[in-house]
VOLUMZA-422815 format. One record per residue (C-alpha): residue number from 0; x, y, z. Coordinates in steps of 0.001 Angstrom, whole numbers, always signed. Example, Ala and Ser with C-alpha at 12.3 -4.5 7.8 and 13.67 -1.06 7.14 Angstrom:
! VOLUMZA-422815
     i        px        py        pz
     0    +12300     -4500     +7800
     1    +13670     -1060     +7140
END
This chain:
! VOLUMZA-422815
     i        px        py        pz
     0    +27279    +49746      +816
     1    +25131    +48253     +3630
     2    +22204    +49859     +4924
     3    +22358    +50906     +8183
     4    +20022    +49236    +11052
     5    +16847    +50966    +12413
     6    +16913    +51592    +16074
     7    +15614    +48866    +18140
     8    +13082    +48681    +21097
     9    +12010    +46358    +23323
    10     +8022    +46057    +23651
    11     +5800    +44287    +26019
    12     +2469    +42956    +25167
    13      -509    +41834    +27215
    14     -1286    +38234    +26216
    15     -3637    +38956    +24025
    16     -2578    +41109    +22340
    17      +811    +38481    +21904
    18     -1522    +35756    +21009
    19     -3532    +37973    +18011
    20       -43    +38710    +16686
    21     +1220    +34900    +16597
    22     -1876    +34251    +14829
    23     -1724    +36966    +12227
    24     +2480    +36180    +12071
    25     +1019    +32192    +11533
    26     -1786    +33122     +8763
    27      -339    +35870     +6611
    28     +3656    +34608     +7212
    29     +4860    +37660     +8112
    30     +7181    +38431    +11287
    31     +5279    +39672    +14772
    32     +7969    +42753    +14447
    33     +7312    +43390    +11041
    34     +3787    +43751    +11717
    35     +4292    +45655    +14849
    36     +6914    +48122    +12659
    37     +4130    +48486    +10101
    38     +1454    +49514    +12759
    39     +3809    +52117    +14280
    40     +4822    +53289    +10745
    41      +718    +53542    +10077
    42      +239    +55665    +13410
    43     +2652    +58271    +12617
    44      +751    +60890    +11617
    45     -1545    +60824    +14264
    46     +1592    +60493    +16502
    47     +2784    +63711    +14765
    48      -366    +65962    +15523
    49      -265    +65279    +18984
    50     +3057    +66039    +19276
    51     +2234    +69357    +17934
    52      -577    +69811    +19664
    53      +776    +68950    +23201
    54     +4030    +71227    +22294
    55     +1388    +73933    +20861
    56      -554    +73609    +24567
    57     +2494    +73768    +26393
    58     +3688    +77294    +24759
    59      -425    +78535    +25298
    60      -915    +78437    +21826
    61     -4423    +76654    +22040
    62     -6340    +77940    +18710
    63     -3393    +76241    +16958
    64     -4235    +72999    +19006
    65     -7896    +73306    +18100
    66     -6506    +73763    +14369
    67     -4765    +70816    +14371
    68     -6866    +68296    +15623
    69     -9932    +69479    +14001
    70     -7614    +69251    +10658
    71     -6795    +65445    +11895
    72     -9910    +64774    +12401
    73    -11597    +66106     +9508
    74     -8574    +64137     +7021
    75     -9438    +60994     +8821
    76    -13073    +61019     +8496
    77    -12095    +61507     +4483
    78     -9656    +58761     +4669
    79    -12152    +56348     +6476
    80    -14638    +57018     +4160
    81    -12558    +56950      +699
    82    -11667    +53314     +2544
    83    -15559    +52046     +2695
    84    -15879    +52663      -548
    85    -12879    +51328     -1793
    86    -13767    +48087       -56
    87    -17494    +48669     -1522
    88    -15871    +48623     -5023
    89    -13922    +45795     -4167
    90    -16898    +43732     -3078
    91    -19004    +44810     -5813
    92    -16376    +43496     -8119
    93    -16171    +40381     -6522
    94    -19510    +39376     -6463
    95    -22266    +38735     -9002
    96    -23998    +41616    -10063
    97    -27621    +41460     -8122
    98    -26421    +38448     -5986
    99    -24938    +40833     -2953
   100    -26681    +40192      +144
   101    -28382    +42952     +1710
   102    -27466    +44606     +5208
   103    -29556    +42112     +7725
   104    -30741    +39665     +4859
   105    -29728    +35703     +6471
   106    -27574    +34007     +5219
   107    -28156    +31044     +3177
   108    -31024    +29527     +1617
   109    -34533    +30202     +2963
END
């Protein structure tokens, strides 16, 4: 049984935000829609809270508004920082141990 299609939509970008995407298409080999697909899939929960919040603002309901964003916010501060250390982690394991530069050390050999 075939899958059925997602909807499609036409998009228009400024040039540079075209030309970043036909680089990143060219570098990692993966289609300019497929990345812009995976963006909008990324952005969906903040899409969803403000949704709720503008529908919450229309009907008055503005200590549910403040609720919800200050719930957003607070998850994506979490999120951000789980992230840094991921990539911390990552790094770490990458590199030899005691050989990491340090935040404004040059690079290179004196």
């Amino acid at each position: 049984m075939k899958k059925p299609r997602s909807p499609r939509i036409q998009v228009t970008l400024s040039p540079e935000s075209r030309h970043l995407f036909e680089k990143l298409s060219e570098l990692t080999g993966q289609s300019q829609s497929a990345m812009l697909a995976e963006i909008a899939d990324t952005a969906l929960p903040a899409l969803q809270v403000t949704v709720d919040a503008l529908e919450a603002a229309k009907a008055g309901k503005y200590e549910e508004v403040r609720r919800l964003t200050s719930h957003f916010a607070h998850k994506a501060t979490g999120d951000l920082a789980q992230q840094m250390l991921d990539l911390d982690a990552d790094m770490d394991a990458r590199t030899v141990k005691g050989k990491r530069k340090k935040k404004g050390q040059a690079n290179g050999p004196p």
